[in-house]
Every structure is written in C-alpha cells, then in structure tokens.
N, C-alpha and C positions, 0 to 999 in steps of 0.2 A: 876669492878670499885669500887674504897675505897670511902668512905664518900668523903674523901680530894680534890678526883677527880671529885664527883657530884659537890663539892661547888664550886670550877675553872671553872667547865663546867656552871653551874648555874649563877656565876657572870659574865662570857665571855659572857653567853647568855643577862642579862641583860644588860648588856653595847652594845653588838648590836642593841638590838631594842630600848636603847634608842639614837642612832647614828641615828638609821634611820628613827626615829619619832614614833615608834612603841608603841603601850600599850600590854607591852605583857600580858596583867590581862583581855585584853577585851575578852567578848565574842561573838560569831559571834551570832546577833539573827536572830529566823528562823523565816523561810517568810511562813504568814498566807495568805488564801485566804478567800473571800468570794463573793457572788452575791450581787447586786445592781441594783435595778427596777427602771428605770425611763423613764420618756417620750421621743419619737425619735427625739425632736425639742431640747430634754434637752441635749443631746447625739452629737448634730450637732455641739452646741455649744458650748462642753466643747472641743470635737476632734479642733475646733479653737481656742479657749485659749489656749490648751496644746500647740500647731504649734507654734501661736504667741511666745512662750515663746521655744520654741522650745525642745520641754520635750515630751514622750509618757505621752500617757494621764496618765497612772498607776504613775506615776510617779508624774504628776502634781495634782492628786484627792489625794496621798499621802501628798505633798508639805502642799496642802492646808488643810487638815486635821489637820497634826501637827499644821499650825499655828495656825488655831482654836482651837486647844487640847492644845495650845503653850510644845509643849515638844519639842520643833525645839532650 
C-alpha cells in the first residue's frame, strides 16, 4: 500500500467512526482492582441501594465514587 492508499483508507476510516458516534482517538481504560473492608451491616445496605437503582453493586460504589471525585 502507497502512502496515497493509507491516506484514503485513514479518511474512510475517519468518516466511519464519525458516522457512527465513534471517537476513534479514545482509549479503552483498563480495569483496576482493589479490596474494601467494611462492616456486614455496611455490605447489606449498599447490595439494597445498588438493587433499588438497579446496578451491581461494582457498578454503583463506582457510580458514586466518581461523583464524589466528580470526574463523571
């Protein structure tokens, strides 16, 4: 492939993802773990806030983290 044919395939490429809402610049960030100590009563009552909102919990201690960090 010639330059000429990267740059065709490179702007066809742009023009897709931006058709289909894509950022094609993003990148995927990778998923960290860690532990978290906390009391059984504390545990009962996040597993019901996540339900109520209907999210796993990881999901909703995430939720709420960002909005306290507000990077959401």
């Amino acid at each position: 492939m010639d330059k000429q044919e990267g740059e065709i395939s490179l702007k066809d490429y742009l023009a897709d993802c931006k058709a289909s809402g894509i950022d094609p610049y993003e990148r995927e960030e990778k998923i960290k773990t860690f532990t978290l100590r906390y009391p059984e009563s504390f545990g009962e009552r996040l597993a019901i806030a996540a339900a109520e909102r209907r999210m796993s919990v990881n999901s909703f201690i995430v939720e709420i983290l960002s909005q306290q960090m507000k990077l959401k």
